[in-house]
C-alpha positions, 0 to 999 in steps of 0.5 A: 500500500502506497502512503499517499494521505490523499484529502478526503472531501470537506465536510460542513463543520469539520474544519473546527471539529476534527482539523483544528485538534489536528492543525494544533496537535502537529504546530505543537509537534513542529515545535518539538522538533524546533525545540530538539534542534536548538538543544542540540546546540552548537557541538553539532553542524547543519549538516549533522542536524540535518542528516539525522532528521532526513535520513530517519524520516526517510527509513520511517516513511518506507516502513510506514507507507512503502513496504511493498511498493517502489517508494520513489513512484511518482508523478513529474519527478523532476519537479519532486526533485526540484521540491526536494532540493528547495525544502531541504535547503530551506531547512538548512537555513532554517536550522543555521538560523535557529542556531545564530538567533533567539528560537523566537526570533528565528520562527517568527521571521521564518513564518513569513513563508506564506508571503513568499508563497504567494509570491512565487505562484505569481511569478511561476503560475501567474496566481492572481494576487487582490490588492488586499493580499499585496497589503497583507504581503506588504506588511509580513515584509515590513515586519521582517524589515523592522525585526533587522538591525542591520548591523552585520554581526552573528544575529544579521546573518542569523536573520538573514539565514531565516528570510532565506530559510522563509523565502525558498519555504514559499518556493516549496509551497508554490511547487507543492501546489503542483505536485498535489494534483498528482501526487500524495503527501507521503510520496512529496515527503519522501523525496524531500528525505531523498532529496536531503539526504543527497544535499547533506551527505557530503557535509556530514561524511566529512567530518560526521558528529554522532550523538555521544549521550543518552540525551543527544540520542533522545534529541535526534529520535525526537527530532525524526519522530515530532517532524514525521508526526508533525507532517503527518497531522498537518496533512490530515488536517487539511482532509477536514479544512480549507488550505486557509484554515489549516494555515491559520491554524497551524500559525499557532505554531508561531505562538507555541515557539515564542513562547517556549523561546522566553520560558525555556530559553529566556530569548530576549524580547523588545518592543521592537519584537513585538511589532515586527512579530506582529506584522510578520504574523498579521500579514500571513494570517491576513493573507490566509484568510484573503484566499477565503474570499475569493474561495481559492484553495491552495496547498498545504506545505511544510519544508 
């Protein structure tokens, strides 16, 4: 049997019933995960961080999903590939980032993705974009601008690593949205791992960084098991919503991390933060909520 989560048809109430626990359950396993890579710490590399989590998920996806059947089945390869190579890079960004920056600092930034997203579907697909939604991409930008202090130091890297990080996420959404008509979520996931895998190998075999304790070991399994479960809930959310209310849902992940950034790692917060956050925040809720009017659909993606 072929995992492929395909998206059942809505059903009238569904979206708070049954998508919403599950949009909140995988936000809060998504943040576990964020969570395990910034305890890791600086002993290990992207690339370390990196191989652990596509190299598990890919070993899980198969005993899963594709016991019986060839894994890399699929429809337009080349632009699985292509997905996979954005993810996995948008990943390692990610993860570089979160190493420079305050957890908080770097998820809010990094939760501009539906911004770029949007962007990208114009520029490839030549997706309409309202006024109101050029607004809404307006201020997630605006509020990126204001979260910088333009100084180039460990931290503007670190921010700059995390628009990176959000900017090809967004790229990844666009090319999802095409590969969604043909393919299943388990099989776009897959070539992510794939995908990563062949990135990372070469960093990683260099000079590899194994876990040396119990607590390293439980790190990196419950990074592999909370991204895999994360992504897992998410894709059934959206059997139960609209593309729209699962990305307002999951935005409680934004949340979630700020607020285990201040009470786990007391991260650093300012009034500067707060409103940069804030337009950040409002802009991708605010865009996801205008796709709502127009009754336009979209897909639903994490890198």
């Amino acid at each position: 049997m072929e995992g492929d989560l395909t998206v059942k048809p809505l059903v009238p109430g569904a979206a708070m019933s049954s998508g919403l626990p599950l949009m909140l359950a995988a936000a809060f396993f998504f943040t576990l995960g964020t969570l395990a890579i910034k305890l890791l710490g600086p002993r290990f590399r992207v690339w370390d961080i990196a191989f652990f989590r596509f190299s598990g998920g890919l070993v899980l996806l198969v005993l899963l999903f594709f016991r019986h059947t060839n894994p890399f089945r699929g429809s337009n390869r080349r632009l699985l590939l292509i997905r996979g190579c954005t993810g996995s890079c948008a990943f390692l960004c990610l993860v570089a980032a979160l190493q420079l920056l305050p957890i908080s600092t770097a998820m809010v930034i990094f939760y501009a993705f539906p911004a770029f997203a949007a962007l990208f579907s114009y520029v490839l697909y030549r997706e309409e974009v309202s006024p109101l939604g050029a607004l809404c991409i307006a201020g997630a930008l605006a509020g990126i601008a204001l979260l910088f202090d333009f100084r180039w130091d460990g931290a503007a890297q670190g921010k700059a690593l995390a628009v990176c990080a959000s900017a090809l996420a967004g790229l990844t959404v666009a090319f999802i949205k095409k590969l969604r008509a043909t393919n299943g979520s388990a099989t776009i996931y897959l070539y992510l791992c794939a995908m990563g895998l062949v990135v990372v190998f070469p960093g990683f075999v260099s000079h590899p960084i194994l876990p040396s304790s119990g607590l390293e070991w439980g790190l990196c399994a419950g990074l592999v098991a909370a991204t895999l479960a994360g992504q897992l809930l998410m894709n059934q959310g959206f059997a139960y919503c609209r593309s729209w209310e699962g990305g307002v849902f999951m935005s409680s992940e934004v949340v979630l991390t700020v607020a285990a950034g201040i009470l786990v790692f007391g991260d650093p917060v300012s009034l500067r933060f707060w409103i940069g956050s804030l337009l950040v925040l409002g802009g991708a809720v605010a865009l996801n909520l205008e796709r709502a009017l127009p009754a336009r659909t979209a897909p639903a993606a994490r890198s």
